[in-house]
C-alpha positions in Angstrom: 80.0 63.1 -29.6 78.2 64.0 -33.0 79.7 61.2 -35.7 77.2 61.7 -38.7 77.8 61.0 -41.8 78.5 64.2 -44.0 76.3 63.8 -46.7 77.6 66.6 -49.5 76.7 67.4 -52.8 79.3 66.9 -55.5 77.9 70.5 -57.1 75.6 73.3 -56.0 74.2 74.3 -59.4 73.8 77.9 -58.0 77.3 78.3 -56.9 79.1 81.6 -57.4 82.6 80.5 -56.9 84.6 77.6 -57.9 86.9 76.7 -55.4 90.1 74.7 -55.9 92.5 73.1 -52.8 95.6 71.0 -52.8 98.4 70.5 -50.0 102.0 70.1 -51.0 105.0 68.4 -49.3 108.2 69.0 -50.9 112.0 69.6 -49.4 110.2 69.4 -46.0 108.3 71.9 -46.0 104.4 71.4 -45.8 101.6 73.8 -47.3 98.3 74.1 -48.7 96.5 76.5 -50.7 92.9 77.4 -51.7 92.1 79.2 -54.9 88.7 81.0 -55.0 87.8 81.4 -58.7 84.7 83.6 -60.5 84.0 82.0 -64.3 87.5 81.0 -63.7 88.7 84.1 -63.1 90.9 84.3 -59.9 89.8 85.9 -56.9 90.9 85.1 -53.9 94.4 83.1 -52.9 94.8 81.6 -49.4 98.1 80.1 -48.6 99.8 78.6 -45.5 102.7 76.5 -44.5 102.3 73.6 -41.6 104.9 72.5 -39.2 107.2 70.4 -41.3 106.5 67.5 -39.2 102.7 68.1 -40.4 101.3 65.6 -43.1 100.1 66.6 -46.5 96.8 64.6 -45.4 96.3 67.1 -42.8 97.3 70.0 -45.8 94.6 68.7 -47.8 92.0 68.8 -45.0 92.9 71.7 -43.6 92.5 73.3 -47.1 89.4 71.6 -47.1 88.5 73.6 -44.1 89.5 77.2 -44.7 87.2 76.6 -47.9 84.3 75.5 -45.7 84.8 78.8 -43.4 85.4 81.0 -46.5 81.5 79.8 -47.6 80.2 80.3 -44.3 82.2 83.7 -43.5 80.7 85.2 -47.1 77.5 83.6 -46.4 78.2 82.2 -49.9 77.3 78.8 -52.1 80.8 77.4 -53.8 81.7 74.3 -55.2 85.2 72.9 -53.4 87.1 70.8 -56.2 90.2 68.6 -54.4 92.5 65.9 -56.4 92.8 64.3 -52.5 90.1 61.3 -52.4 91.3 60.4 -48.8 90.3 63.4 -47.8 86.6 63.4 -49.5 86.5 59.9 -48.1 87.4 60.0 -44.8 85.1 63.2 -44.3 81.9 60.9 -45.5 82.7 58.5 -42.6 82.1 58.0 -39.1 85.6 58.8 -38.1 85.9 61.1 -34.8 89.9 61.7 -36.6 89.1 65.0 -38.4 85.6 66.0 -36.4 87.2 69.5 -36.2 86.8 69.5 -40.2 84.0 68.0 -40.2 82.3 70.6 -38.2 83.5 73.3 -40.5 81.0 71.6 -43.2 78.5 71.0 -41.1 78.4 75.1 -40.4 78.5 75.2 -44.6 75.4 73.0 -45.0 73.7 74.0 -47.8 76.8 76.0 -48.9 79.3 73.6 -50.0 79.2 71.3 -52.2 82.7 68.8 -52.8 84.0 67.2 -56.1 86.8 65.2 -56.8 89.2 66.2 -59.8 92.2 64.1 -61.5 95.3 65.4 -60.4 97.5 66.5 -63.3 94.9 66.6 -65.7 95.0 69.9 -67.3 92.1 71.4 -65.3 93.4 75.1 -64.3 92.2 75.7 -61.2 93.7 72.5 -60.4 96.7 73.3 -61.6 96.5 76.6 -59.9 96.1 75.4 -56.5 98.9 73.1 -56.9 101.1 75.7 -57.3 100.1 78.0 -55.1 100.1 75.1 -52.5 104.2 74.3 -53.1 104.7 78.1 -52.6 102.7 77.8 -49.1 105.3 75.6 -47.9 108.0 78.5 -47.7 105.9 81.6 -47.9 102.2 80.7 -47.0 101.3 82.1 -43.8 101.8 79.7 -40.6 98.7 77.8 -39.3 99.4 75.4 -36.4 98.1 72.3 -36.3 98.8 69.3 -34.1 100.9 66.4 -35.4 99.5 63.8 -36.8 99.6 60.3 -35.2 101.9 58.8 -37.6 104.5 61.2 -36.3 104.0 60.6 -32.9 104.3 56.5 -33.6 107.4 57.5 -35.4 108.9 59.5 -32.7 108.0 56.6 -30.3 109.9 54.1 -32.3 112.8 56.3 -32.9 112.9 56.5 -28.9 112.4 52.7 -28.3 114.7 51.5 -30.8 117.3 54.0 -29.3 116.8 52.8 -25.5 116.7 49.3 -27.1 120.0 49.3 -28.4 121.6 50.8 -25.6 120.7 47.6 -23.6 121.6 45.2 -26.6 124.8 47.4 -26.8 125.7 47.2 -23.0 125.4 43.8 -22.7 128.2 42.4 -21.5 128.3 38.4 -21.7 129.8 36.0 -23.6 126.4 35.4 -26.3 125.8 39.0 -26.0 129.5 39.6 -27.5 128.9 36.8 -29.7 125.7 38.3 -31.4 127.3 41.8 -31.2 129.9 40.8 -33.6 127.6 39.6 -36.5 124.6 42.1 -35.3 126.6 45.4 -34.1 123.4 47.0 -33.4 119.9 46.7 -33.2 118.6 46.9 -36.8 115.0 46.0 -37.9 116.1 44.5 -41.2 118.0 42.1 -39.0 115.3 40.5 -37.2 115.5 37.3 -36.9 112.7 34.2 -36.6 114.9 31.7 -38.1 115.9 29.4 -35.0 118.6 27.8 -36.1 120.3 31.0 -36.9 119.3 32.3 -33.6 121.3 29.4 -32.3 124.1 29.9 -34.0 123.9 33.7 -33.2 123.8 33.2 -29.4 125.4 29.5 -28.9 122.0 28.9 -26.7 120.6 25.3 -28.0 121.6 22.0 -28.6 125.1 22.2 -28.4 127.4 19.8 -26.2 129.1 23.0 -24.6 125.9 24.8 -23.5 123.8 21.2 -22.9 126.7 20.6 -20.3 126.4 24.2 -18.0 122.8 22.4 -17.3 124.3 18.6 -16.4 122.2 18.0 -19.7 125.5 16.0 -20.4 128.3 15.4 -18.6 131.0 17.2 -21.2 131.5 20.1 -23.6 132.9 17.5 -26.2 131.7 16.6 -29.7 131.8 12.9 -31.1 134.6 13.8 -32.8 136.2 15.1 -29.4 136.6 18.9 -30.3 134.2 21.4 -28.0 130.7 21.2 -29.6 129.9 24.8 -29.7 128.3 26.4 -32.8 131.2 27.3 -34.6 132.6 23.7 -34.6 129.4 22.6 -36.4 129.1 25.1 -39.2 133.0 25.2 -40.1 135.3 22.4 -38.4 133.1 19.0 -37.6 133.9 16.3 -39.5 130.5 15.0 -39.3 129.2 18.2 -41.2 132.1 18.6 -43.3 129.4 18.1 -46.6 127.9 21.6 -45.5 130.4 23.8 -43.7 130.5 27.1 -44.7 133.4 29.6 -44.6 134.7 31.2 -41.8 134.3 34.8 -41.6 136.9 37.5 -40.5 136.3 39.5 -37.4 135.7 42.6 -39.4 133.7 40.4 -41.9 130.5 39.1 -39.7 127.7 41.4 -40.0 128.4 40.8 -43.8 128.5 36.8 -43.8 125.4 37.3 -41.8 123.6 39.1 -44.8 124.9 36.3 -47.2 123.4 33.8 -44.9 120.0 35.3 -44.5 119.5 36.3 -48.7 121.1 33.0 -49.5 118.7 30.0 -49.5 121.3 27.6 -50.0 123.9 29.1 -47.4 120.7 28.9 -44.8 120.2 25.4 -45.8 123.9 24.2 -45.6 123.5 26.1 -41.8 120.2 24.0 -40.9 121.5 20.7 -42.3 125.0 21.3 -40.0 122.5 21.8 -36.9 120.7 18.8 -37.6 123.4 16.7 -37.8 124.3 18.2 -35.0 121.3 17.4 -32.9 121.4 14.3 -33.7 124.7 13.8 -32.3 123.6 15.8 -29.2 120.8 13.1 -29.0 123.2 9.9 -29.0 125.4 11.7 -26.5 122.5 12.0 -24.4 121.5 8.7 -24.7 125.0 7.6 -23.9 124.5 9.8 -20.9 121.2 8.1 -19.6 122.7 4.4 -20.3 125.9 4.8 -18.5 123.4 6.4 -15.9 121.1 3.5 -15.6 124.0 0.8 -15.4 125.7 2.0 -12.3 122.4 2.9 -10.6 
């Protein structure tokens, strides 16, 4: 596969016509429009409208190459002016991503040349195309093109998040109801790294009541002799009393789940109940292994 470098003049000094591109994306509809100017006079409009799933980058390119064949078609010199770097760049690499384009210029050597202009900066041909270009995306003609990558990604998270939260909805145990209540559904501003509020979340960890379903130790019970499960810890243990926090309402746990994650010092008072509580997991365990050891 050919991956050259596209080595184009800014300017052909020879030129005839002064050509101006742009692609537009507004109220999703997607365009792009080339402007064919003579002493900038107009002469020629070209206008068409994209899927609206197309990107503007592909607007811009695709601009780029009806240009290219316009040149080559007229057996013509022109000078393309476009306010879309990217699209100058990426041309100028060794990207296989728009070869298709690329070819177009390659069929315009020695006809093309390619400039860069500010957008918004008063220039009229610029300002020209950019109208023309939002028109294109309701009445330009209809090129298809196929969708860019960045859609398909997009489509493929849309369907993995959706098959994701059908599992996390249909999850019927006792830490999936838990989480369920303070995480209704799956969310990515809601993921979670923090472990200790992972514990809390799913009541898997250092807790009496889960540490017993192993035989880590030989009761559900706290010090203090309520269950040691998480909720104990973080609003009811007297050993943590100096950080409890306040018990939410049923309806009112996704939000006290926010308020714990934005709120440094809520997190904290969280972590220190869990450490305490670990520690009093460890002296139960060593209880455990002493009381063990003497009637072996």
């Amino acid at each position: 596969m050919d991956v050259r470098v596209l080595d184009l003049p800014e300017r052909l000094d020879d030129n005839i016509f002064e050509v101006y591109t742009d692609g537009s994306k507004i109220a999703g509809g997607v365009g792009f429009s080339v402007c064919i100017l003579n002493k900038e006079i107009q002469q020629k409009t070209i206008c068409h409208k994209l899927e609206s799933n197309n990107s503007v980058f592909q607007a811009e390119l695709a601009a780029l190459g009806v240009a290219a064949d316009w040149a080559v078609e007229n057996n013509t010199k022109i000078t393309i002016f476009t306010d879309s770097k990217s699209s100058i760049d990426v041309l100028k690499t060794k990207s296989n991503f728009v070869n298709s384009i690329k070819n177009k210029f390659r069929l315009a050597e020695m006809l093309v040349g390619l400039t860069w202009v500010k957008a918004y900066s008063g220039i009229a041909g610029n300002e020209l195309a950019d109208q023309f270009a939002k028109l294109a995306t309701t009445n330009g003609e209809l090129m298809n093109l196929p969708l860019p990558y960045s859609y398909l990604k997009l489509q493929l998270k849309r369907i993995l998040l959706e098959s994701w939260n059908d599992c996390y909805t249909q999850y019927q145990t006792a830490s999936g109801t838990r989480v369920r209540a303070y995480v209704p559904c799956v969310d990515e501003k809601m993921l979670i790294f923090n472990k200790y509020v992972l514990y809390f979340l799913t009541g898997h960890g250092p807790f009496p009541c889960y540490l017993s379903i192993f035989k880590i130790l030989s009761s559900p019970y706290c010090e203090c002799g309520a269950i040691g499960d998480p909720d104990h810890y973080v609003f009811e243990c007297r050993y943590t009393n100096e950080f409890h926090l306040g018990r939410p309402t049923e309806n009112a746990k996704p939000l006290w789940l926010e308020n714990i994650l934005s709120c440094k010092i809520n997190l904290d008072k969280l972590i220190s109940c869990f450490k305490i509580k670990e520690a009093i997991c460890d002296r139960l365990c060593f209880k455990l292994l002493a009381l063990n050891f003497n009637s072996s």
